[in-house]
N, C-alpha and C positions, 0 to 999 in steps of 0.2 A: 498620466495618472499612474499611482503607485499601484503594483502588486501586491496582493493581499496575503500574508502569511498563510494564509487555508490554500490560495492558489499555487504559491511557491513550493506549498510541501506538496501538495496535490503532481505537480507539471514534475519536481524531483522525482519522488516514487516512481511515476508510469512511466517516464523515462529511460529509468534502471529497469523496470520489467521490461516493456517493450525492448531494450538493446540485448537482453538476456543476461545483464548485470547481476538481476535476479533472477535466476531461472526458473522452470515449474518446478513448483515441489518444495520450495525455499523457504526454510519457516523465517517470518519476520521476526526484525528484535524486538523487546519486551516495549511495550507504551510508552514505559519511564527512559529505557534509550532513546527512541525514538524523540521524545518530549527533548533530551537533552542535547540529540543531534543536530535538530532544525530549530531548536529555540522557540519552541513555540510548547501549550498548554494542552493540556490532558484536550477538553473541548474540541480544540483545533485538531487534535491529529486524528481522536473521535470521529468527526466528521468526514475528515478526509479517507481514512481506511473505509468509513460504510461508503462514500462516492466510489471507491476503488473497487471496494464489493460491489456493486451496481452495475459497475461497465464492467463486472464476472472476471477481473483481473486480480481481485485476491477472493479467500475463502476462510471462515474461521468455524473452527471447532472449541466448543465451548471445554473448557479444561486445559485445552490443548496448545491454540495458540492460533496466529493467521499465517496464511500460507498464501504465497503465489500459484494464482489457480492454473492458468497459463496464458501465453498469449495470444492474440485473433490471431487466428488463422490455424491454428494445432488444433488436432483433431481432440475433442472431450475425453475426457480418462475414464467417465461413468456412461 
C-alpha cells in the first residue's frame, strides 16, 4: 500500500526534529516553503504541523510563526 502524502510529510518533519536536524527553538519555514518542499497543499501540511503540535513537537505563535517545541525527553522550557 502507498504512503499518503500527509504521512510522508508527517514521518519527514519528526524525523528532522527527533535527530536534532531541527533543534528546540527552530523556527519553521513559511507554509508556502514548506507546501513547495514536499509537494504537497496548504490542507496537507495544515494537518500535519497541528499532528506535530499534538505529540507537543512543534509550538505556534500566532503572528509569529511555528517552532520546534523540543524533543521527548528534554526537560519543558516553561
Amino acid at each position: 500500500m502507498a504512503v499518503s502524502k500527509k504521512d510522508r510529510v508527517h514521518t519527514a518533519i519528526r524525523a528532522q526534529i527527533l535527530s536534532g536536524e531541527l533543534p528546540t527553538g527552530h523556527k519553521m519555514k513559511s507554509t508556502r516553503l514548506l507546501e513547495e518542499e514536499y509537494g504537497v497543499s496548504y490542507g496537507t501540511l495544515n494537518t500535519v504541523i497541528n499532528m506535530l503540535k499534538i505529540e507537543k513537537l512543534l509550538v505556534g505563535y500566532q503572528g509569529d510563526g511555528v517552532y520546534v517545541r523540543r524533543k521527548p525527553g528534554e526537560p519543558a522550557e516553561d
